[in-house]
RODO-2510 file (C-alpha; in nm, 4 decimals, decimal comma):
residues 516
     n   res          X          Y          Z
     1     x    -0,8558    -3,5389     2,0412
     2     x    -1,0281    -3,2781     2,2589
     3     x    -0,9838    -3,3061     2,6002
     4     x    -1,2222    -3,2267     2,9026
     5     x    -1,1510    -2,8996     3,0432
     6     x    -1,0918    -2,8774     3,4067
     7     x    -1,4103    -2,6894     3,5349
     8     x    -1,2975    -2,4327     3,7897
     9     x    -0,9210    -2,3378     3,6119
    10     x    -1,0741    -2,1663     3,3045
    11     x    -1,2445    -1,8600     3,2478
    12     x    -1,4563    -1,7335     2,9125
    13     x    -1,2904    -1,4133     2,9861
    14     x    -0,9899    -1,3792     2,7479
    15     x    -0,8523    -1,1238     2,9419
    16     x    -0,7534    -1,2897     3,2522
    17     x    -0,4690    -1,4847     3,2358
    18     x    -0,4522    -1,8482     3,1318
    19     x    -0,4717    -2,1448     3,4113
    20     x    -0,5889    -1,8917     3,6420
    21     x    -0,8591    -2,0177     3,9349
    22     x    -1,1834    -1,8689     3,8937
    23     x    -1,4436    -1,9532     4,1747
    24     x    -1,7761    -2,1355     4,0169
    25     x    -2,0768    -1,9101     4,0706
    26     x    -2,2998    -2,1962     4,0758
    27     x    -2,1074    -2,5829     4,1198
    28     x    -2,2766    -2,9461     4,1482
    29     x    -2,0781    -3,2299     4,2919
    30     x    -2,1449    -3,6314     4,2217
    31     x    -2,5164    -3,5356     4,1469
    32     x    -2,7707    -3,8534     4,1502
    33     x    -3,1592    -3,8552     4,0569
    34     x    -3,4035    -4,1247     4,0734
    35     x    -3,7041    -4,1471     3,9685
    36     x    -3,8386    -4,4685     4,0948
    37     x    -3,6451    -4,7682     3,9403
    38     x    -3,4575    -4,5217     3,6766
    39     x    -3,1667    -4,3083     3,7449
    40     x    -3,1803    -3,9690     3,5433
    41     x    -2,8664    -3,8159     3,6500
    42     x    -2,5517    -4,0436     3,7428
    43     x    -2,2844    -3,8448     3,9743
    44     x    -2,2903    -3,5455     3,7446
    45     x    -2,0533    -3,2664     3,7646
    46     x    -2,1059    -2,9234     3,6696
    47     x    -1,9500    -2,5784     3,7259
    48     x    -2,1291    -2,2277     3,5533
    49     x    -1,8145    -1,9685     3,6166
    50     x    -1,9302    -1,5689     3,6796
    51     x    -2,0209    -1,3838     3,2894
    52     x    -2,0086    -1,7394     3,1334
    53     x    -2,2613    -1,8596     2,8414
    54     x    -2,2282    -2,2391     2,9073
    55     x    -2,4005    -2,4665     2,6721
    56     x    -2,6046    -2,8165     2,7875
    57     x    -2,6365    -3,0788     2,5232
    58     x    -2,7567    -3,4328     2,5384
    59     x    -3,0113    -3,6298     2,3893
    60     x    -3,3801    -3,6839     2,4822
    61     x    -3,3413    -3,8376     2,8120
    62     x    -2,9600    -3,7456     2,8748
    63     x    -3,0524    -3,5854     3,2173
    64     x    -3,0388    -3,2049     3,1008
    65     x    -3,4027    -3,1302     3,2183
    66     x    -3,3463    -3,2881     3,5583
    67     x    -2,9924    -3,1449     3,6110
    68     x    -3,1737    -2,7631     3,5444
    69     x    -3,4709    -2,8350     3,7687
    70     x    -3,2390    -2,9307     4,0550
    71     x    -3,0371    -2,6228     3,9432
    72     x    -3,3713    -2,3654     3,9598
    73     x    -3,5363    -2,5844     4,2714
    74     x    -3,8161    -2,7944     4,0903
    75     x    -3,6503    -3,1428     4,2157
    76     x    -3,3532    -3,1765     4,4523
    77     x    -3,1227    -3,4424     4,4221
    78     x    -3,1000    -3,8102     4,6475
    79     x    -2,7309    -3,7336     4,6446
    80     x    -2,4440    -3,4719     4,5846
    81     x    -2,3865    -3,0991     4,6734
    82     x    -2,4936    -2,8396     4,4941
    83     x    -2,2991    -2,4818     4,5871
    84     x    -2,4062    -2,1389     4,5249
    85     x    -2,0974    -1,9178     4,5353
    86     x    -1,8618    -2,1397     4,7385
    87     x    -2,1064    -2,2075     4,9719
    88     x    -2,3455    -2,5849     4,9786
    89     x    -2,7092    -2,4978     4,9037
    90     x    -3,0260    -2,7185     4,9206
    91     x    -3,3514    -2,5203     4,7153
    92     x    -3,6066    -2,6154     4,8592
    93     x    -3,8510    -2,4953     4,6057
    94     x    -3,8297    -2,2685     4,2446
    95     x    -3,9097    -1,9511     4,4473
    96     x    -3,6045    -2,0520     4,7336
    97     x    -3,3950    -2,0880     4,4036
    98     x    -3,5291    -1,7304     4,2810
    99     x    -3,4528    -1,5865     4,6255
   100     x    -3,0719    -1,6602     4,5527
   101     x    -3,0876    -1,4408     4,2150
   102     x    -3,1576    -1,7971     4,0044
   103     x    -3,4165    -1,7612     3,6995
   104     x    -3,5351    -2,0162     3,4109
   105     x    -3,6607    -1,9245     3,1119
   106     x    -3,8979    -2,2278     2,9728
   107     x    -3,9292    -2,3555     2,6587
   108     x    -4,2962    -2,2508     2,7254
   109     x    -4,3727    -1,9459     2,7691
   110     x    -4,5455    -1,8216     3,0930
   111     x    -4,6496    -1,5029     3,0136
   112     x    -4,9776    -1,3387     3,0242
   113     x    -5,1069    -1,2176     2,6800
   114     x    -5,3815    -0,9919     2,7856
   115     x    -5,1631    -0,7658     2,9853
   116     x    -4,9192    -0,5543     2,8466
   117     x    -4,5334    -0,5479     2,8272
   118     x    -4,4862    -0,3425     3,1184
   119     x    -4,7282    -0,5025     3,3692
   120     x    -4,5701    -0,8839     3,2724
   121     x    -4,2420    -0,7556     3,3561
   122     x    -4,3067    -0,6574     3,6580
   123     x    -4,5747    -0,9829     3,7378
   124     x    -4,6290    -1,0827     4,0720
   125     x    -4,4073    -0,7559     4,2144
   126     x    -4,5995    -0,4784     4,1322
   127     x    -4,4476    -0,1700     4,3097
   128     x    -4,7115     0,0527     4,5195
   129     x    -4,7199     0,4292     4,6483
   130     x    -4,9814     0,5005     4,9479
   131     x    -5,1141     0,1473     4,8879
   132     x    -5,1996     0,1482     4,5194
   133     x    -5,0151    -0,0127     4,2723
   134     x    -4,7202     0,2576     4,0606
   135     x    -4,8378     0,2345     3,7292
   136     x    -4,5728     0,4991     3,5850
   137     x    -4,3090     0,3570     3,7861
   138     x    -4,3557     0,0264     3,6641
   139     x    -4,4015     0,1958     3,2637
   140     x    -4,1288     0,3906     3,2964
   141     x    -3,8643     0,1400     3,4810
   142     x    -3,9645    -0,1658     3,2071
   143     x    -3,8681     0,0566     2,9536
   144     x    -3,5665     0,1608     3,1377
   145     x    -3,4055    -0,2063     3,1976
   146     x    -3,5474    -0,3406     2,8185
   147     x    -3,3629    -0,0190     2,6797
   148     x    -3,0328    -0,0789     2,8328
   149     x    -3,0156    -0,4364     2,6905
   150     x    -3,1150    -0,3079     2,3849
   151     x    -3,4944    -0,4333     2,3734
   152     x    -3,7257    -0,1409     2,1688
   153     x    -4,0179    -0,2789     2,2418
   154     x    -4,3692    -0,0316     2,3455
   155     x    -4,4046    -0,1598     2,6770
   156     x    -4,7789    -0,0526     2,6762
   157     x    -4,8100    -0,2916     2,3868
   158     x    -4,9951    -0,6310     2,4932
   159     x    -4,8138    -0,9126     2,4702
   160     x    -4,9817    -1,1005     2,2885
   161     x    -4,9595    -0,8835     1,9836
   162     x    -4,5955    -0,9634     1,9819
   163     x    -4,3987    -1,1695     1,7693
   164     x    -4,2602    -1,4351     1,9626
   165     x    -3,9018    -1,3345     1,9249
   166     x    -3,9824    -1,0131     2,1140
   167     x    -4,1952    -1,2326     2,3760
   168     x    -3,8812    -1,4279     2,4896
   169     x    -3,6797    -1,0999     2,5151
   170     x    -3,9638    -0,9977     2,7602
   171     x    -3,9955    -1,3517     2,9535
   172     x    -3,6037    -1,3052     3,0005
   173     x    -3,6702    -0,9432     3,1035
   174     x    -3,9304    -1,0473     3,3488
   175     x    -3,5938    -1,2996     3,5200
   176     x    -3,3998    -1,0436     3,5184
   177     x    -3,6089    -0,7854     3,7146
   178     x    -3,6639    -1,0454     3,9466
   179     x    -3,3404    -0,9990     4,0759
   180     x    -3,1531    -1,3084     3,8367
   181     x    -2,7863    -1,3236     3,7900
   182     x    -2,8018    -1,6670     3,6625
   183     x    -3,0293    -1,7098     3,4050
   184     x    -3,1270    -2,1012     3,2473
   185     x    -3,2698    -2,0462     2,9415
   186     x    -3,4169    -2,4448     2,7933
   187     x    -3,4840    -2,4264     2,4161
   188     x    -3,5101    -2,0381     2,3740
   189     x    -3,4169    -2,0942     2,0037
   190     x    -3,6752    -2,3570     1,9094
   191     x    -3,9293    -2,1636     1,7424
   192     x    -3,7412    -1,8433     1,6559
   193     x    -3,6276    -1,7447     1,3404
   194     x    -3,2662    -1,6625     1,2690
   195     x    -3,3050    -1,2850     1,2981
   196     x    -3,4929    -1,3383     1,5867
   197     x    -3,2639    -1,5928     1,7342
   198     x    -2,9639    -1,3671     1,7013
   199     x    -3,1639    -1,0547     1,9063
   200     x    -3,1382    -1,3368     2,0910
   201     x    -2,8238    -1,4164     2,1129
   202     x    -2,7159    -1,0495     2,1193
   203     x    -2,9283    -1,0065     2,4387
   204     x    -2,7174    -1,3002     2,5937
   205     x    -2,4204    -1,1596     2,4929
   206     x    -2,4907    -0,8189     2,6868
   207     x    -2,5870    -0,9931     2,9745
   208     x    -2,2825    -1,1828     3,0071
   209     x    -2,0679    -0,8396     2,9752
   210     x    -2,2695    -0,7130     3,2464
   211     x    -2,1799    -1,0065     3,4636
   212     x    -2,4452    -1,2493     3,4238
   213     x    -2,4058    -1,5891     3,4010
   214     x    -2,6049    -1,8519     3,1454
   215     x    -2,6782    -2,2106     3,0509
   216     x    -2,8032    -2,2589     2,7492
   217     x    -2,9965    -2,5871     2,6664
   218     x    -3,0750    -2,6309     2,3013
   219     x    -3,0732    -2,8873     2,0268
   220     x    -2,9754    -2,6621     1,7898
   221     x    -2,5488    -2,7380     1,7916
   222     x    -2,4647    -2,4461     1,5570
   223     x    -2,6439    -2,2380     1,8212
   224     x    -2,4696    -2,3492     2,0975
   225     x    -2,0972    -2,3775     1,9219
   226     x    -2,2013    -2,0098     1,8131
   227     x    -2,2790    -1,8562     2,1709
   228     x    -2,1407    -2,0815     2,4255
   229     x    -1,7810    -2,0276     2,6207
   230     x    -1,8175    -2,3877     2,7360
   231     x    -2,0264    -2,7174     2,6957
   232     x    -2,0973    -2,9597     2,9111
   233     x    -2,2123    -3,3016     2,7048
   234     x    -2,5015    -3,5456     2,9008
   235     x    -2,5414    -3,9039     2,7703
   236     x    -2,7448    -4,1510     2,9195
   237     x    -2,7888    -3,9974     3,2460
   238     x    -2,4009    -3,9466     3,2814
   239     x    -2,1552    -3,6837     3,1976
   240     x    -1,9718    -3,7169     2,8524
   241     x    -1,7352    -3,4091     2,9896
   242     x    -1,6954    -3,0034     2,9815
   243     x    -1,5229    -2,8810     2,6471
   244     x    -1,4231    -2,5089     2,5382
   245     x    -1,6786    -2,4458     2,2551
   246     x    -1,4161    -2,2783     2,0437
   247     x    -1,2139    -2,6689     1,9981
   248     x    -1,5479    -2,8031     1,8740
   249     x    -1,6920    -2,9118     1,5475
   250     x    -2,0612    -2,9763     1,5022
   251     x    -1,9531    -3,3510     1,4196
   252     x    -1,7338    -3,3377     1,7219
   253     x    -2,0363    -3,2625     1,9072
   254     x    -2,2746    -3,5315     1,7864
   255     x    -2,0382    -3,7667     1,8223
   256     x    -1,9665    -3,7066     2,1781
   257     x    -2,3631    -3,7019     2,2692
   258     x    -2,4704    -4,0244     2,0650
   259     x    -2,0932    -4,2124     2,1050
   260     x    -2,0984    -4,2936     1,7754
   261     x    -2,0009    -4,1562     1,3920
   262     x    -2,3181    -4,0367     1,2109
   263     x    -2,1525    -3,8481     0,9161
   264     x    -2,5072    -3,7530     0,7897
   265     x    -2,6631    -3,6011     1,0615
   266     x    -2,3194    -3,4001     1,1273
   267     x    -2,2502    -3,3535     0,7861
   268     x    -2,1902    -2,9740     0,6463
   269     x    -2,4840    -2,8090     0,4246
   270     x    -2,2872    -2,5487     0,3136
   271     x    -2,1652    -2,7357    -0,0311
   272     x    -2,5275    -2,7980    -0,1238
   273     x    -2,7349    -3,0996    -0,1335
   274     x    -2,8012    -3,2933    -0,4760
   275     x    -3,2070    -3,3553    -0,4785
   276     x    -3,2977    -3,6446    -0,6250
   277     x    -3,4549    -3,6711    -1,0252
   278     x    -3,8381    -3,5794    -1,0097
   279     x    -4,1028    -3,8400    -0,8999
   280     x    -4,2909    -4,0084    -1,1601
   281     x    -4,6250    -4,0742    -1,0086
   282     x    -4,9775    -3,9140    -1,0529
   283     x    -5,0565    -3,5923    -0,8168
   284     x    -5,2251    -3,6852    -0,4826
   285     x    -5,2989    -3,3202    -0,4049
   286     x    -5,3127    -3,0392    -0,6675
   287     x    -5,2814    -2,6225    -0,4932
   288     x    -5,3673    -2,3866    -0,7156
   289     x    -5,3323    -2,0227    -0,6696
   290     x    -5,4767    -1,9962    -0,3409
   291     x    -5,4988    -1,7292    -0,1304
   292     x    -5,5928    -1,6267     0,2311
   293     x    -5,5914    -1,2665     0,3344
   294     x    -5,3315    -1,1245     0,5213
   295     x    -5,1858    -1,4812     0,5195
   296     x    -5,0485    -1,6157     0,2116
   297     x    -5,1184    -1,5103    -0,1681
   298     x    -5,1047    -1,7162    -0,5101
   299     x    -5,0044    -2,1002    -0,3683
   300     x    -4,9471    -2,3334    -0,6538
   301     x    -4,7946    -2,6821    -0,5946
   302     x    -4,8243    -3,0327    -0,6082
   303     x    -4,7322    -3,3127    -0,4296
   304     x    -4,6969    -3,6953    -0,5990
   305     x    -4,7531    -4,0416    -0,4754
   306     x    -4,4311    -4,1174    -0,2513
   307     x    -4,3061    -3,8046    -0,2907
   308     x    -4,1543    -3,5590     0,0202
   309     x    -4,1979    -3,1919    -0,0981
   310     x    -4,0335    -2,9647     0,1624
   311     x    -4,1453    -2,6361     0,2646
   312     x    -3,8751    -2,3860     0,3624
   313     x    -3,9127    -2,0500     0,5311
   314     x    -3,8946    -1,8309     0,8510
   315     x    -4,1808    -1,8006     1,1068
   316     x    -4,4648    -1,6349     0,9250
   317     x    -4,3867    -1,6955     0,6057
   318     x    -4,7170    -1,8384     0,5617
   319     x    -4,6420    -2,2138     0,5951
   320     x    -4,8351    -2,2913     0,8660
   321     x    -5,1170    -2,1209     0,7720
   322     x    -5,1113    -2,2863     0,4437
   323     x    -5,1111    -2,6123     0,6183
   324     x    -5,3905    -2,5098     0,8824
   325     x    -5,6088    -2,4645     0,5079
   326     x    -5,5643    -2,8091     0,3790
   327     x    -5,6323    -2,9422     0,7148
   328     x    -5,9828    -2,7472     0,7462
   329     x    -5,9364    -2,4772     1,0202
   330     x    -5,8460    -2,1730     0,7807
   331     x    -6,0326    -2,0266     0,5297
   332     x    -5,9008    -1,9359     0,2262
   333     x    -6,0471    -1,6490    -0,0374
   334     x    -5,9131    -1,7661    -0,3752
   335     x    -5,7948    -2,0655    -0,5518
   336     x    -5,8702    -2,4234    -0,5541
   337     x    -5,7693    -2,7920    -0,4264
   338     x    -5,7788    -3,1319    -0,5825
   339     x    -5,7145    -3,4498    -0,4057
   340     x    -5,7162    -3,7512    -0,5859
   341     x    -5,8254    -3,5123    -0,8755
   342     x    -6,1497    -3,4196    -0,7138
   343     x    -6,2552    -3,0689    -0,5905
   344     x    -6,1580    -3,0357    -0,2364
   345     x    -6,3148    -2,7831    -0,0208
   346     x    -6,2243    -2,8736     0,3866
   347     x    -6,4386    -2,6899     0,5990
   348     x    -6,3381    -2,9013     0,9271
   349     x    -6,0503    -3,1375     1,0364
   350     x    -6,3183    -3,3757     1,0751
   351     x    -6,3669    -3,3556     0,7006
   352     x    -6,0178    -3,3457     0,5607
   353     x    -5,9761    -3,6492     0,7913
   354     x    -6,2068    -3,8868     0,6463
   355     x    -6,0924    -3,7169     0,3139
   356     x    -5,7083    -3,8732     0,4016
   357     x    -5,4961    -3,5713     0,5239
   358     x    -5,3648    -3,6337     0,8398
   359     x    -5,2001    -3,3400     1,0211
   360     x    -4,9271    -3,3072     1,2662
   361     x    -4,9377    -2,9874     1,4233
   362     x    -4,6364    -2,7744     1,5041
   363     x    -4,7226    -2,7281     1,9124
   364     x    -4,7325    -3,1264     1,9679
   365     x    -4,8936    -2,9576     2,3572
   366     x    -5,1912    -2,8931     2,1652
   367     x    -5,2918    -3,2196     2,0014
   368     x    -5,1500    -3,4472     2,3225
   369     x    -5,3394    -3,4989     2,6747
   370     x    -5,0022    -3,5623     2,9438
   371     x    -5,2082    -3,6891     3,1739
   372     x    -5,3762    -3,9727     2,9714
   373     x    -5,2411    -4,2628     2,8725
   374     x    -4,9846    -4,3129     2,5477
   375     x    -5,3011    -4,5393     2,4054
   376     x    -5,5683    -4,2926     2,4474
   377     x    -5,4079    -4,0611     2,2625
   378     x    -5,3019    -4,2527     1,9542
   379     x    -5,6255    -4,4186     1,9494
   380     x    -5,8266    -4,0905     1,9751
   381     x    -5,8698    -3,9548     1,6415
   382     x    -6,0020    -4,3126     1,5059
   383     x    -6,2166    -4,4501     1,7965
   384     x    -6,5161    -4,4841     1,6031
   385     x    -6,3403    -4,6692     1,2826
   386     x    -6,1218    -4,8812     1,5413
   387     x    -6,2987    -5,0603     1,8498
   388     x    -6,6373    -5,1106     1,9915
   389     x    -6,7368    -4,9558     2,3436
   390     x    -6,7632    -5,2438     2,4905
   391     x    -6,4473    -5,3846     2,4161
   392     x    -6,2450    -5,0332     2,4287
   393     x    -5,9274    -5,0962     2,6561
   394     x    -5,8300    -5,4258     2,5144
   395     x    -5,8794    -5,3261     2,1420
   396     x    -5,7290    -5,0317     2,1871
   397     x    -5,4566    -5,1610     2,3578
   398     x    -5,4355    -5,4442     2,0582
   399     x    -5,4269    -5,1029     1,7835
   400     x    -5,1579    -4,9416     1,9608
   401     x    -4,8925    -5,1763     2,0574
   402     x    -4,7483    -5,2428     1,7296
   403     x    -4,7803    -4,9058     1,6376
   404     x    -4,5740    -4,7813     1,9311
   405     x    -4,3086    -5,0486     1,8325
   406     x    -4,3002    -4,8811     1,4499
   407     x    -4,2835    -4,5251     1,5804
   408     x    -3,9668    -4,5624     1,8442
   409     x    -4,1664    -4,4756     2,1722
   410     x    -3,9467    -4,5319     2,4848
   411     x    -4,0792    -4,6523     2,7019
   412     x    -4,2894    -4,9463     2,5293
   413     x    -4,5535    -4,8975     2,7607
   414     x    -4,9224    -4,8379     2,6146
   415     x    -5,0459    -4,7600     2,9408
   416     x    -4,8148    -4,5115     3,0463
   417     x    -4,9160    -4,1347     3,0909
   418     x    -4,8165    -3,9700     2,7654
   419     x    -4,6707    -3,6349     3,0001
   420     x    -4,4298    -3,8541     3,1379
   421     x    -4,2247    -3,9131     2,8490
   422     x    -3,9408    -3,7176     2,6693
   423     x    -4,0322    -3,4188     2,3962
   424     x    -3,9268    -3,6383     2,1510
   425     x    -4,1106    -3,9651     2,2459
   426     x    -4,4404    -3,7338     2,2797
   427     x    -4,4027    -3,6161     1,9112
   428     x    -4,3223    -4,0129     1,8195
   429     x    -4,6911    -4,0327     2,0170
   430     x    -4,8341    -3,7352     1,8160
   431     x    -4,7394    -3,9492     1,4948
   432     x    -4,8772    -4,2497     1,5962
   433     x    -5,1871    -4,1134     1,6171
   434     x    -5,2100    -4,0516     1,2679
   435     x    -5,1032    -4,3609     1,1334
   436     x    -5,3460    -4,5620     1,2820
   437     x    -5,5484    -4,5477     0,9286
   438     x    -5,2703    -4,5041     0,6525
   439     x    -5,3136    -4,0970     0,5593
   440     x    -5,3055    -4,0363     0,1758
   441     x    -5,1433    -3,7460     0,2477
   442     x    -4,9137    -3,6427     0,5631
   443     x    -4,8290    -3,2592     0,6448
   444     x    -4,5768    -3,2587     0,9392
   445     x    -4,5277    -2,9028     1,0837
   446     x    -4,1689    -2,8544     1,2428
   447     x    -4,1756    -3,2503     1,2903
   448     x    -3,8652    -3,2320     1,4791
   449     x    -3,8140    -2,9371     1,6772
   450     x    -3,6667    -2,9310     1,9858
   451     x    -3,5611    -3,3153     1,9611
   452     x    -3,2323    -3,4282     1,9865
   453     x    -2,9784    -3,5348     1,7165
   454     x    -3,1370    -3,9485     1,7539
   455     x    -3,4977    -3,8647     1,7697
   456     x    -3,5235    -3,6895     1,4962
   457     x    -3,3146    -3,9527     1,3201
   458     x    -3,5448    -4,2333     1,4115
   459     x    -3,8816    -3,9547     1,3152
   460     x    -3,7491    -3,9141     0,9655
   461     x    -3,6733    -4,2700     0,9229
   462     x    -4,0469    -4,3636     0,9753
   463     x    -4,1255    -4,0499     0,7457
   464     x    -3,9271    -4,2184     0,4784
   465     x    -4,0796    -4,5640     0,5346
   466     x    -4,4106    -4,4394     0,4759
   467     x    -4,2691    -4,1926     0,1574
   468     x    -4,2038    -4,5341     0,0656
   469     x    -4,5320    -4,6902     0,0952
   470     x    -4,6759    -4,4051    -0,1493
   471     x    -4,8478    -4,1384     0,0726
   472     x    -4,7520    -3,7976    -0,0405
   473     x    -4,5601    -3,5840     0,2239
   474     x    -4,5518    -3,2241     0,3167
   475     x    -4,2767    -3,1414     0,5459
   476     x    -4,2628    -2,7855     0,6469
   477     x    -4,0174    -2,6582     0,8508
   478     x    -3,7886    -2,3676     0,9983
   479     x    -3,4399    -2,6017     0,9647
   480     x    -3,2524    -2,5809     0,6655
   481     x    -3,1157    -2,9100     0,7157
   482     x    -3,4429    -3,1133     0,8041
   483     x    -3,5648    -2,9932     0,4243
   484     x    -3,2820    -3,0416     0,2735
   485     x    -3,1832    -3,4596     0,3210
   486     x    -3,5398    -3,5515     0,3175
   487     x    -3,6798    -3,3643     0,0476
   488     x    -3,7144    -3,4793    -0,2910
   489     x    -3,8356    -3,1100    -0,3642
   490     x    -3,8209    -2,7791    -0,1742
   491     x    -4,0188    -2,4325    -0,2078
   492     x    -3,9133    -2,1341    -0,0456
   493     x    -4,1721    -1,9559     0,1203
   494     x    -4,1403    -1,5684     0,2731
   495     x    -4,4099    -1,3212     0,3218
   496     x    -4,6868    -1,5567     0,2240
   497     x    -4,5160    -1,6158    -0,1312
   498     x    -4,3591    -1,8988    -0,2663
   499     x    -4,0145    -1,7345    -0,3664
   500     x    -3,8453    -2,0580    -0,5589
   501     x    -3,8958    -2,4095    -0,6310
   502     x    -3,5452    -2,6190    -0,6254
   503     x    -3,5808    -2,9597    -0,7716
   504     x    -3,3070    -3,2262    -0,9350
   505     x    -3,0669    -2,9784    -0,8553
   506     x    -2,7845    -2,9262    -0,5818
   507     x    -2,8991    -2,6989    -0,3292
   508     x    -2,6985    -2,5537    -0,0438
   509     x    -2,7920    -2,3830     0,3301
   510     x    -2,7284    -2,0493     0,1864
   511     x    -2,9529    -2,1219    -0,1126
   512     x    -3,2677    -2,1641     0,1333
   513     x    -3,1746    -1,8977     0,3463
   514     x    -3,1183    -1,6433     0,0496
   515     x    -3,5185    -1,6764    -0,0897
   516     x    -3,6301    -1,6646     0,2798
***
């Protein structure tokens, strides 16, 4: 059994001497948040020690969002103490928070694509000389501070020519210009590949020697077991305790943040994965060789009645951009489609629509309004096949109910604003939308990312229902282990190329990330 560590006796420094007091750098006492009739945060405790990485876990809904915006000033709390340094502090907004060398790095980015490297690191505190803004200062001291944490980036590049790896190194530059020596960062992983991720990570890991301190939020629990000096587990609004990461399993970690045993999502991919015999049904959709340029070359696949074919590869490896031209919003050069064994050509999502593809888009932001209701945006796509004018509200209300019920959205409320709900409960949303008329075929784009360990349980349990029903399923995605339990086949994508097809064979983690 693992036991809770005692916050302020520990230190993630090896060399100071064990059981010795180290002051927190940033403490919360018997922390409470309401929001109206629900409590997000129960009398949490939390302690972030000086050059700690400390890892936040929890479920969708667990309170980690809320504890972090009381941290960085977005909310403050109905009851507790939060201390800066020894001494009790009340933010009274993110920029009071700032003031007292606190930054948070969003799973969103907030930078500005149009300018260039140098000018967003230095946003909103451009330095001047006789009244006009230093343009060499600010060139040559961005390049200064992203060269001693190892960051070779051309800060007269724009950023939005970028890969998005080097655009969080940036966003975290930006925090720490801004004076930051605690640094949140929420999600930085979810959309990063693994060589990108562990820039990442390496960044961290200089900014803890040079005294910072971290909390890392992510779903990702090989992540956070693989960077994190402690981790403090949220369930249910409460805290589950504070653990040294080195005396934790993956399982361990699960089991502490859903209280219960779930040996498959904890279970170890290194062994391989048996996939299953191949389908025996007729070809819904037929690729063959196509081609888009400077995207993807020679695409040949198809995908069967019932079937889940899984798509495996890091960003841009072309998977997205394959899915963007079955859905209609990419055109392709070479190569054909057949659905249903008829030529199919999309030119619009309008068309590949009424042709059955439905398509769930990798930025669920883009395809969901927050501040409409959760039945406007399920019933969007289908208005003119579901409910007359006239009658909108109550038909639509009718459509959605039970399928809000099949999908897992919490809470069962149609009427709801869809931003005020959890990540995961918006993508449950996103999918609704696209079962209101049965899809022939379903292509989920990173169908789970950044959802916790339960979400994405209950996601791919509705996949599997519908796998079951008959329509044909593309899942692509950037986790190893989201492809591998629910695929009945995988292809390896990198560099716009399918490198391998797996199928009725055992295939492990390494396996995927080898033809990547």
């Amino acid at each position: 059994m693992i036991a809770n560590v005692n916050q302020t006796s520990v230190s993630p420094d090896s060399a100071q001497e064990p059981g010795s007091v180290v002051q927190p750098v940033l403490s919360v006492r018997n922390v409470t948040k309401r929001f109206g009739g629900a409590t997000a945060l129960n009398g949490v405790d939390f302690d972030l020690l000086p050059g700690e990485i400390h890892g936040l876990v929890g479920e969708n809904g667990a309170g980690k969002s809320t504890l972090v915006k009381i941290l960085s000033g977005v909310q403050r709390p109905d009851e507790g103490e939060v201390s800066l340094n020894g001494t009790s502090i009340r933010f009274r907004s993110p920029a009071d928070a700032k003031a007292q060398g606190i930054g948070m790095i969003f799973q969103e980015l907030t930078l500005m694509p149009s300018l260039t490297v140098a000018e967003n690191v230095f946003l909103g505190r451009q330095p001047t000389r006789f009244g006009v803004v230093d343009w060499r200062r600010i060139k040559r001291e961005s390049a200064e501070q992203l060269s001693e944490f190892g960051i070779e980036i051309d800060v007269t590049d724009r950023i939005g020519r970028l890969s998005l790896g080097n655009q969080q190194l940036v966003e975290i530059a930006r925090v720490i210009n801004s004076g930051a020596d605690i640094i949140i960062l929420d999600e930085p992983t979810s959309a990063l590949s693994p060589p990108e991720a562990e820039r990442l990570f390496q960044l961290m890991r200089n900014l803890k020697a040079s005294g910072k301190s971290l909390i890392f939020i992510s779903h990702f629990l090989e992540d956070v077991l693989a960077i994190s000096d402690r981790v403090t587990v949220l369930k249910n609004s409460n805290l589950v305790g504070t653990y040294q990461a080195s005396e934790l399993t993956k399982h361990r970690l699960v089991q502490l943040m859903i209280g219960r045993d779930d040996s498959t999502l904890a279970e170890s991919y290194e062994s391989g994965v048996a996939l299953p015999a191949p389908i025996e049904s007729r070809a819904v959709l037929s690729v063959r060789d196509l081609a888009c340029e400077g995207e993807f070359q020679d695409i040949t696949f198809d995908v069967h009645k019932g079937e889940i074919l899984g798509l495996f590869g890091y960003l841009g490896a072309g998977m997205t951009e394959i899915a963007r031209a079955l859905f209609g919003t990419l055109k392709t050069q070479n190569g054909h489609i057949t659905l249903d064994d008829q030529l199919y050509k999309p030119k619009t999502p309008t068309q590949a629509k009424r042709s059955g593809l439905a398509y769930l888009s990798e930025n669920r932001r883009a395809t969901l309004f927050p501040k409409h209701e959760i039945y406007k945006n399920v019933t969007l796509a289908h208005l003119e096949h579901l409910v007359k004018p006239v009658f909108r509200h109550p038909s639509e209300i009718a459509v959605v109910g039970p399928l809000i019920e099949r999908t897992g959205v919490r809470p069962k409320n149609a009427e709801l604003p869809a931003g005020h709900l959890s990540g995961g409960n918006q993508q449950k949303v996103v999918l609704a939308k696209w079962l209101t008329q049965q899809p022939k075929v379903l292509i989920l784009n990173e169908p789970t990312r950044g959802m916790d360990v339960g979400a994405k349980r209950e996601v791919l349990d509705l996949v599997r229902e519908l796998k079951d029903e008959g329509v044909a399923i593309l899942i692509l995605s950037t986790e190893p282990e989201t492809v591998l339990t629910e695929s009945d086949r995988i292809l390896v994508l990198s560099k716009g190329s399918i490198t391998k097809e797996f199928a009725n064979e055992t295939v492990s983690k390494e396996d995927l990330l080898l033809y990547a």
